[in-house]
N, C-alpha and C positions, 0 to 999 in steps of 0.2 A: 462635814460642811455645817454652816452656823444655820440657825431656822431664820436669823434674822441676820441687818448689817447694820453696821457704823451709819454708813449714808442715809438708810429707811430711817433708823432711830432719830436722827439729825434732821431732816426733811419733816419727819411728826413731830420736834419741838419737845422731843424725850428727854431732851436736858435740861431745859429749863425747870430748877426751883424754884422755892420760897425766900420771901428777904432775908436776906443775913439774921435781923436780928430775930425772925420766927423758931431757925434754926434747931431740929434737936442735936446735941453734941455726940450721939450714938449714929448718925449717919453720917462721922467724918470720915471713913473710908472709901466712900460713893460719893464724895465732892469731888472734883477736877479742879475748880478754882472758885472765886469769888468775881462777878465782874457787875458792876454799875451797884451796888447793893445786892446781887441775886447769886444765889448759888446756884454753879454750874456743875451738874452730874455728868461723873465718869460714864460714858458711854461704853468704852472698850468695856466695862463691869458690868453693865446693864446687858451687853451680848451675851457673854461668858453664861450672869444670873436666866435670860431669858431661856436659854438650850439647856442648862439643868433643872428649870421649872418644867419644860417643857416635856423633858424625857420620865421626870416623875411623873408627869401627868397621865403621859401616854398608857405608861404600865397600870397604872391606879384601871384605869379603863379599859386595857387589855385583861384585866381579870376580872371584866364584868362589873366592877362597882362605880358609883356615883360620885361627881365632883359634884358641890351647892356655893352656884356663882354668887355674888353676893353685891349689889351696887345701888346703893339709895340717891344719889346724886344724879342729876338732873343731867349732866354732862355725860352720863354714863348711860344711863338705864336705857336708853335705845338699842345700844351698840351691845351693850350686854347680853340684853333679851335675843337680840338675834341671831348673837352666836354662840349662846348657849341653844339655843331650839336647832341650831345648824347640828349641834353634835348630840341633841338629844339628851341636853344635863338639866336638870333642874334652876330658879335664879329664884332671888327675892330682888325685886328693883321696887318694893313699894315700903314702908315701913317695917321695921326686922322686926318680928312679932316675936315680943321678950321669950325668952324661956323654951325659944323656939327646939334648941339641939337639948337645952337640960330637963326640961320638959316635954319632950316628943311625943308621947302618948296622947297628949291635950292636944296637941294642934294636929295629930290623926285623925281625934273625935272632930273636930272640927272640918276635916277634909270630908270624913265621911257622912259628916251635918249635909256637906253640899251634896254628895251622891245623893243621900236621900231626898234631898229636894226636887231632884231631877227625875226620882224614882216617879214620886206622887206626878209629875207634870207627864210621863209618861204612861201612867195605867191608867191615869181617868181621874184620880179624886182629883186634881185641882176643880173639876167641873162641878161640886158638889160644896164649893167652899165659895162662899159672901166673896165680893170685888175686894172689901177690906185687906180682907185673910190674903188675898190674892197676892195683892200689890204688898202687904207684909212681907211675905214669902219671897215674893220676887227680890224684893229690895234688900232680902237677910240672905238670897243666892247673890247677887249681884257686889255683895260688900263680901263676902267669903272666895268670890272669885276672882276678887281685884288684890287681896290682901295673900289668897296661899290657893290660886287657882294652876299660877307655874309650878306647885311641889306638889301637885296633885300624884302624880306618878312615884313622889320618896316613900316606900312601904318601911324602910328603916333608914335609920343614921346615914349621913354622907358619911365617904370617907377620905373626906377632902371639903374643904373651900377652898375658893378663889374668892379674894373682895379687893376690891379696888378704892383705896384711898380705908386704910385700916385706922386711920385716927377716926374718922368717921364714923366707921364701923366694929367702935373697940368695944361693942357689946355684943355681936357675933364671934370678935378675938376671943374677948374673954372664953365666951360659953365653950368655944371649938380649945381653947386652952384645959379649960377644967375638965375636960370630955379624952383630952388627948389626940384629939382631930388636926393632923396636919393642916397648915395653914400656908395655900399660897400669898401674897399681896404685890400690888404693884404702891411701893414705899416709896413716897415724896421727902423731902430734908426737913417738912416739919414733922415728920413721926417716928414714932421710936420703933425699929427693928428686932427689938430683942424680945417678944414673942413673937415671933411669924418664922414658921419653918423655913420659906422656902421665898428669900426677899428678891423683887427684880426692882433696882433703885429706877425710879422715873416720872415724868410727870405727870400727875395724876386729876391733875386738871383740865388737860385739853382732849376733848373728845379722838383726835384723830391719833394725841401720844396712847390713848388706852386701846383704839381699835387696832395699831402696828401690834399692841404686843398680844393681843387677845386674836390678832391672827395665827400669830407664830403659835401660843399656845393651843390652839384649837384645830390649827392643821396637826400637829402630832398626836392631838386626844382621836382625831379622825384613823391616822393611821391605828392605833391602836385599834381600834372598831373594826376596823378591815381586817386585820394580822385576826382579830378574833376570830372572827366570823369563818375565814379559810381554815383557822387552827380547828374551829368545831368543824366544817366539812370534813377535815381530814379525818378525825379522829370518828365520825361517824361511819363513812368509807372503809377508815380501819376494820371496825366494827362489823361492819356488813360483810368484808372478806372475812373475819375471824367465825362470822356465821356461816357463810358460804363452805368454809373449811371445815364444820365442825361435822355435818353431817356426814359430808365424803371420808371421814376419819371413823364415823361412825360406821359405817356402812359395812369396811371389811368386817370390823370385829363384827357385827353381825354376821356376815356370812361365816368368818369362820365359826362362831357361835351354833349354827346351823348343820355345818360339815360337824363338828364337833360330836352332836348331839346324834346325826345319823351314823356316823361310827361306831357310836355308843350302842346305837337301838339294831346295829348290824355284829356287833359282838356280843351282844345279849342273845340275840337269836341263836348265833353259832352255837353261843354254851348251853342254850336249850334243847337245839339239836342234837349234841353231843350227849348232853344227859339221858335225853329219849332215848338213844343208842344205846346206851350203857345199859339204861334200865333193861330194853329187849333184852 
């Protein structure tokens, strides 16, 4: 069964492209037609794309690791933010802070600038510091939590993006290209498809075309989360009967350990007995 349909996709306006003459020539396979000047996206393609975005997604998350949502656009960043924090992934909706994936370590230090900010407002020195100092502080936590306060939580690499509207954001393509980081995108017909792993052609200007498909992909990143979670139950449970089991396994060999040892200490005697006999 599809995560999504024909009719949802149609109803969000997921067909609708760019004018003819915008057009990249690399998304002619994801055209349906041409009508008034506008290019019209294959739908029946955008399903097919959306359930294999989806199903990599899911796995990516079923083994624990991180997608990093990706949306600076105004049209987006709402609908982004809230369904990335629905499944607990990371997003940038505010300016892609360059060098972010090739540079990773620097903008750690920089998360971890903010912890310490929060550190000092929690033990007492801010009390000890000028109204200046204060309002400096404040205003250098305040611009660090606006800029990479959603990736507070990435301790390493995504191992994924998702971004929406990749001409846009063809400085997070690039970095997740040179890095090797599969790349979901939702790809309109003015952008070029040919680095993005994992293309779902559609429109990526209308806020409600990005929330249909950002449903579909986020109900399966969910399932994934669950499947987890019962798979570590299990294998914890496992684990507790393999403990359960180990001592009861333990136990005979002890005992016969035991019997062993007093047959030993009852045939020792006998031939001591027998010696003292002799010796009379």
């Amino acid at each position: 069964m599809s995560r999504t349909s024909f009719d949802t996709l149609l109803e969000a306006g997921c067909h609708f492209g760019h004018l003819k003459r915008k057009w990249n020539p690399a998304m002619a396979p994801y055209i349906f037609m041409e009508r008034n000047g506008i290019h019209i996206i294959d739908l029946n393609k955008t399903v097919a794309k959306v359930d294999e975005a989806a199903e990599a997604m899911k796995q990516i998350v079923k083994s624990g690791k991180k997608i990093l949502f990706v949306a600076t656009k105004k049209q987006a960043k709402q609908v982004v933010a809230e369904k990335a924090q629905s499944v607990g992934m990371p997003y940038v909706i505010e300016r892609w802070p360059g060098g972010m994936l090739t540079n990773f370590p620097t903008i750690r230090k920089a998360v971890k600038k903010m912890a310490n900010i929060d550190k000092l407002t929690s033990d007492g020195t801010f009390a000890n510091l000028s109204k200046r100092e204060i309002l400096q502080i404040s205003r250098q936590r305040a611009k660090l939590e606006k800029n990479l306060g959603s990736i507070a939580d990435l301790t390493r690499l995504p191992s994924a993006l998702f971004v929406v509207d990749v001409m846009k954001e063809n400085i997070a393509v690039r970095e997740a290209n040179r890095l090797g980081i599969p790349v979901f995108g939702i790809v309109d017909t003015n952008s070029d498809p040919d680095n993005i792993d994992f293309v779902i052609p559609a429109n990526d200007d209308a806020t409600k075309s990005i929330e249909v498909i950002l449903d579909a992909c986020c109900a399966a990143m969910q399932e994934g989360i669950e499947e987890r979670k019962v798979e570590k139950i299990d294998m914890e449970a496992a684990g507790e009967e393999e403990a359960e089991k180990a001592p009861k396994a333990a136990r005979p060999r002890r005992a016969k350990a035991r019997m062993d040892k007093r047959d030993e200490d009852a045939l020792n005697a006998s031939k001591a007995a027998d010696f003292i006999k002799e010796e009379d």
